[in-house]
C-alpha positions in Angstrom: 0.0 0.0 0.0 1.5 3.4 -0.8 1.5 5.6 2.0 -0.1 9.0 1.0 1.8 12.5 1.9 0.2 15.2 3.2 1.4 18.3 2.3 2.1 20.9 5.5 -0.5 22.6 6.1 -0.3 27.2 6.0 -0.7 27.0 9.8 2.1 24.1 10.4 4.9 26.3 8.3 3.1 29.9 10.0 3.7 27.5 13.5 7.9 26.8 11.9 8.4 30.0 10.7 7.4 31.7 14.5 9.6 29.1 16.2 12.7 29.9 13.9 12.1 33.7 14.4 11.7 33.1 17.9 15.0 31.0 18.0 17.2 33.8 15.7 15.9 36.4 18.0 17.1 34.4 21.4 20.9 33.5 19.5 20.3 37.6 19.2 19.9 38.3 22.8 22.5 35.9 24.1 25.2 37.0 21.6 24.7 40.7 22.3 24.9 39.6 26.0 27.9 38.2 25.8 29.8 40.8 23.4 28.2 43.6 26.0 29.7 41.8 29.1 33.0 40.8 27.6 36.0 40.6 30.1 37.6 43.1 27.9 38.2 46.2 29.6 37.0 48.7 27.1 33.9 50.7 27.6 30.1 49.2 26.4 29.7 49.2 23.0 26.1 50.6 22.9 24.8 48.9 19.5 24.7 45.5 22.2 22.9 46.8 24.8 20.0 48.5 22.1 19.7 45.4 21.2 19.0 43.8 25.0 17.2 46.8 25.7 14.7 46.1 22.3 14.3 42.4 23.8 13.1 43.6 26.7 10.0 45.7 24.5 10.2 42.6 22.3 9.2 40.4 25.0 7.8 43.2 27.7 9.8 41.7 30.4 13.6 41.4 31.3 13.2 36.8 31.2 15.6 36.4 28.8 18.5 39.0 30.3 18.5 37.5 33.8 18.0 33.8 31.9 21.3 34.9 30.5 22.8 35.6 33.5 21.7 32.4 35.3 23.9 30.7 32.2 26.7 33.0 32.1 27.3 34.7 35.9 28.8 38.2 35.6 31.5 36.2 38.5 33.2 35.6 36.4 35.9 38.4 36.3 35.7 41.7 37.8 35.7 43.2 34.5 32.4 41.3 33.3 30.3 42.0 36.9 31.5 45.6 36.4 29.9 46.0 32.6 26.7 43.5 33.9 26.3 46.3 36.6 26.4 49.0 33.6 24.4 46.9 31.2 21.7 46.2 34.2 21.6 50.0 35.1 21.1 50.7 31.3 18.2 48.2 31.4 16.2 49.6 33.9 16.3 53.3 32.7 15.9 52.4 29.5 14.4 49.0 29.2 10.3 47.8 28.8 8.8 48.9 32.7 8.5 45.6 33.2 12.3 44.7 33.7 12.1 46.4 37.1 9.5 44.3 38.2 12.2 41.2 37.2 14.8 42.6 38.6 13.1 42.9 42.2 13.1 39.1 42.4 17.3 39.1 41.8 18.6 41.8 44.5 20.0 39.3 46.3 21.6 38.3 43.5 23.2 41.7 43.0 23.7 42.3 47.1 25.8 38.8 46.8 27.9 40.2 43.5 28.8 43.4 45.2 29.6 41.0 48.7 32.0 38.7 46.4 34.2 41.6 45.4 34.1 44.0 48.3 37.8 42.7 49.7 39.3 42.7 46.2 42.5 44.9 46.7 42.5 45.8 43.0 40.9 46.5 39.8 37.2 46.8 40.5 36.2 45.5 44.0 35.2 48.3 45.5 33.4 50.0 42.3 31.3 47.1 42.1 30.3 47.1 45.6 29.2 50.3 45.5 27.6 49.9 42.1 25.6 47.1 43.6 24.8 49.2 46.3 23.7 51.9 43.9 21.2 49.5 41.5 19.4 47.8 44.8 19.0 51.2 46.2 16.7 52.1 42.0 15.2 48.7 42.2 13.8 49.6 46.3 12.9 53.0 45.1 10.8 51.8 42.4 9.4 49.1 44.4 8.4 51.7 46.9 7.3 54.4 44.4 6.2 52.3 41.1 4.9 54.9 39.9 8.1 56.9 38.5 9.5 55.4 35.3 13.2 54.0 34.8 14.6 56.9 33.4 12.5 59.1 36.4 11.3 61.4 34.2 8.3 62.6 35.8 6.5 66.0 35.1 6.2 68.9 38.1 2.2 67.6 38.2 3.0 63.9 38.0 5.3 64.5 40.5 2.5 66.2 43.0 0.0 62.8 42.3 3.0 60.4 43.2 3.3 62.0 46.2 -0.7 62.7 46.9 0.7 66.4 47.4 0.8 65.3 51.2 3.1 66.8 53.0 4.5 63.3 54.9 4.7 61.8 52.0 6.7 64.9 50.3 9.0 64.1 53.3 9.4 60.4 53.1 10.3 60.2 49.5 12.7 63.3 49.5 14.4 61.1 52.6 14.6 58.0 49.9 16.0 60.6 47.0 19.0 61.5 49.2 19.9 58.1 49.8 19.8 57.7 46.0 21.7 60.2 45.7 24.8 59.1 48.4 25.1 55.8 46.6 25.5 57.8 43.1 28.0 60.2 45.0 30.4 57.0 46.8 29.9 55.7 43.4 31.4 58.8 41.7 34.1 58.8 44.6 35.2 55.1 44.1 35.6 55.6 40.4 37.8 58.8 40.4 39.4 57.5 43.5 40.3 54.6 41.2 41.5 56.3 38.2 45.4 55.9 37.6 46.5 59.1 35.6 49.3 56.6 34.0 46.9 54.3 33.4 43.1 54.5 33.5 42.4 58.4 32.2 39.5 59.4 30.5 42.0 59.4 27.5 42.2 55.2 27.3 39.9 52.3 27.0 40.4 51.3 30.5 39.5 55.4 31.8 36.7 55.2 29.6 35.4 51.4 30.7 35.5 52.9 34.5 33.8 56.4 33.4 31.6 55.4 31.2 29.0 54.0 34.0 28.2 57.7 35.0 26.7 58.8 32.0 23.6 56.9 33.5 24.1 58.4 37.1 24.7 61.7 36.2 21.1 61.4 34.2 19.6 59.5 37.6 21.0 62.5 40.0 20.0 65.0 37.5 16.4 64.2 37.9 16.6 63.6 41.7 18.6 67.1 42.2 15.5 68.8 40.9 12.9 66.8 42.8 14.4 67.3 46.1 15.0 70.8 45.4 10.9 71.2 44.3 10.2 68.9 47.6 12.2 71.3 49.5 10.0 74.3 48.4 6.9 72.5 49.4 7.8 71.7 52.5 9.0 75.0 53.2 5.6 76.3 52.0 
């Protein structure tokens, strides 16, 4: 008896052509993952983090990114959990709203990074550990006030309905903003304190790998400045 073929059917190839996009896109993610968090010490190159920050709108959550990091710890040298801590910072600000929301269920995992290279004598112990610090200190901020955005650009009015234009809630959160703040200042200190003018200047690719990081934290404090500085008048008033 002959055996009879079916041809595939326009939703079995629609079902194979889905699966291979989906596929393509996660070889995407993980190779722009690993050329972003390279143990090279030269700055991000920002084409690969675009790319991880368009398959977090892709996908409207950060799964893939911290499934990436489960597979490939940022442990591994100081230089790679130094550009994850970059990467991750660029994620949040930038990334779908919805990577925050992941990334509340792995601050232990970045408490435990920062705790691993805390007593390194050189290189980038202590800038991780206070980078660490820094991106736990965003993640509680936005657990505790979901209502601001990554990047924390708010308007003066948004601003007021976040706060209920309460006065001890005006308080409260301008208490939180200056704690923001002093981990982006010790993080400023522990990079410049860092820099070797032989060495690391803003002139090589190893100044530039260290300085790069506060392009993001001068745009975080930039924000904050103004918000305590309106808080202030309120409470004033």
């Amino acid at each position: 008896m002959t055996s009879i073929r079916r041809k595939p059917t326009v939703l079995g190839n629609r079902r194979n052509t889905v699966e291979q996009e989906r596929e393509q896109f996660h070889r995407n993610q993980e190779a722009s993952f690993r050329k972003a968090i390279s143990d090279e010490e030269i700055p991000l190159k920002m084409k690969h983090v675009r790319n991880l920050i368009i398959g977090t709108h892709t996908d409207k959550n950060a799964s893939i990114f911290w499934g990436l990091v489960a597979l490939s710890p940022p442990l591994h040298t100081d230089i790679t959990a130094w550009k994850f801590c970059h990467t991750l910072h660029l994620l949040l600000r930038d990334g779908h709203p919805n990577v925050i929301r992941d990334s509340l269920q792995h601050i232990g995992r970045l408490k435990s990074l920062g705790e691993h290279y805390q007593h390194l004598p050189v290189g980038y112990g202590v800038l991780i550990l206070r980078y660490c610090s820094l991106l736990v200190c965003k993640l509680n901020f936005h657990q505790h006030y979901p209502k601001f955005p990554g990047s924390l650009q708010v308007t003066p009015e948004e601003l007021e309905a976040i706060a209920e234009n309460e006065v001890n809630n005006y308080f409260e959160m301008a208490v939180e903003m200056l704690e923001y703040m002093e981990c982006i200042l010790k993080l400023y200190e522990a990079v410049f304190v860092s820099m070797d003018p032989g060495r690391a200047n803003s002139m090589t690719k190893m100044g530039q790998c260290r300085l790069f990081p506060l392009i993001p934290c001068i745009q975080d404090s930039s924000c904050l400045y103004d918000f305590i500085v309106r808080i202030l008048f309120k409470l004033h008033k």
